[in-house]
C-alpha positions in Angstrom: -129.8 -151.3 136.4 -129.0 -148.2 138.0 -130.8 -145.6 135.8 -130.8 -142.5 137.7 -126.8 -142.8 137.9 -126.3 -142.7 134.3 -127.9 -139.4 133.1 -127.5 -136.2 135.9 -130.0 -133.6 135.1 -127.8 -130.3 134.9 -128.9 -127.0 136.8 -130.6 -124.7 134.9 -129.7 -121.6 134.3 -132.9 -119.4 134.5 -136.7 -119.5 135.5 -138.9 -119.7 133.4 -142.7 -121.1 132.3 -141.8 -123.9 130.2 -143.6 -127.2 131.0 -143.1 -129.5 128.2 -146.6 -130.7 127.8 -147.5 -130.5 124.7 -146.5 -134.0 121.9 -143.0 -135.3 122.6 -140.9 -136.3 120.0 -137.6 -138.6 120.3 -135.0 -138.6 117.6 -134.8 -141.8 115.8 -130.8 -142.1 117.1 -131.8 -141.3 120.3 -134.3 -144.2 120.3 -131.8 -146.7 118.8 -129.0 -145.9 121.2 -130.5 -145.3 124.2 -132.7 -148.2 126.5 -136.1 -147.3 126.4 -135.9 -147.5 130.5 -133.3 -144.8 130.5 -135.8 -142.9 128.3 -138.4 -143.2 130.2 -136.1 -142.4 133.2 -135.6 -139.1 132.1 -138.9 -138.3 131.1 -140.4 -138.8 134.5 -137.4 -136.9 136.0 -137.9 -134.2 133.7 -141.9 -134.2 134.9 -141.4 -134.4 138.6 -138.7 -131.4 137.6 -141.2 -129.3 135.9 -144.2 -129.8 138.4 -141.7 -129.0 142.0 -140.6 -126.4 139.7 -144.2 -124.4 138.4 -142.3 -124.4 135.0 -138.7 -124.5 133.8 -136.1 -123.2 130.7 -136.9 -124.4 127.5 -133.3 -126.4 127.5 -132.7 -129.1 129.8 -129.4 -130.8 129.6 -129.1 -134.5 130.9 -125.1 -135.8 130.3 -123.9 -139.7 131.1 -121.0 -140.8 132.6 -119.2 -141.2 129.5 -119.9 -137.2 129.1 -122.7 -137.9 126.2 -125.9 -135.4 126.4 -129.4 -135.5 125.8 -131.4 -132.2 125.0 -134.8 -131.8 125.8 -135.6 -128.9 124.3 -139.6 -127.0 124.5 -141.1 -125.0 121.9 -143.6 -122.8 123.6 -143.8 -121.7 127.1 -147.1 -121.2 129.0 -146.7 -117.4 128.3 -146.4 -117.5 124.9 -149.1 -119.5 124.6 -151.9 -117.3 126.6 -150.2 -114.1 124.6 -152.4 -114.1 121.8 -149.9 -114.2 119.3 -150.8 -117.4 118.1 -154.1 -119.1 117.0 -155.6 -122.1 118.3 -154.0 -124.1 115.5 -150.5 -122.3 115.5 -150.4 -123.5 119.6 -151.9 -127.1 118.2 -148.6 -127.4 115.6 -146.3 -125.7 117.4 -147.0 -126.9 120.8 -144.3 -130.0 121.3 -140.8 -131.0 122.9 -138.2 -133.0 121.4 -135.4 -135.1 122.9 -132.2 -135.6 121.3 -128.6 -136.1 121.5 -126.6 -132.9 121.6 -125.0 -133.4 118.4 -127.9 -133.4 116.3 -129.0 -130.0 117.5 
């Protein structure tokens, strides 16, 4: 199966200091329509992204073929984090990704 040719990551549009690390979390349609290979596919691409990059946008945008999208969308970037706005426990909860299809954003 050619993974990589189904889902094109899309350009970003800005810089930033986003690096998805913190808990992911998949939605439950994502899971059940989507191969768990093509998952993983994307999350690897999406960490080899992030490390060339030294942090990305909170949004990426992977679209199929068929035109569908996946949003991986980050909650707190690495600068928000070291701010001091939030305690150790707000950066604990708040600290996670998601992935999902575009239409249940």
């Amino acid at each position: 199966m050619a993974t990589e040719n189904k889902w094109v990551r899309q350009p970003q549009e800005r810089k930033r200091d986003y690096f998805f690390n913190g808990k992911s979390y998949i939605t439950t349609n994502l899971m059940n329509e989507i191969p768990v290979d093509e998952i993983m596919w994307i999350i690897s691409d999406l960490k080899v992204f992030i490390q060339q990059e030294q942090g990305i946008d909170y949004l990426v945008i992977y679209i199929r073929s068929d035109g569908r999208k996946i949003f991986c969308i980050d909650q707190l970037s690495k600068s928000m984090m070291e701010s001091g706005d939030y305690t150790k426990e707000q950066i604990k909860e708040y600290n996670y990704w998601t992935m999902l299809f575009a239409e249940e954003y």
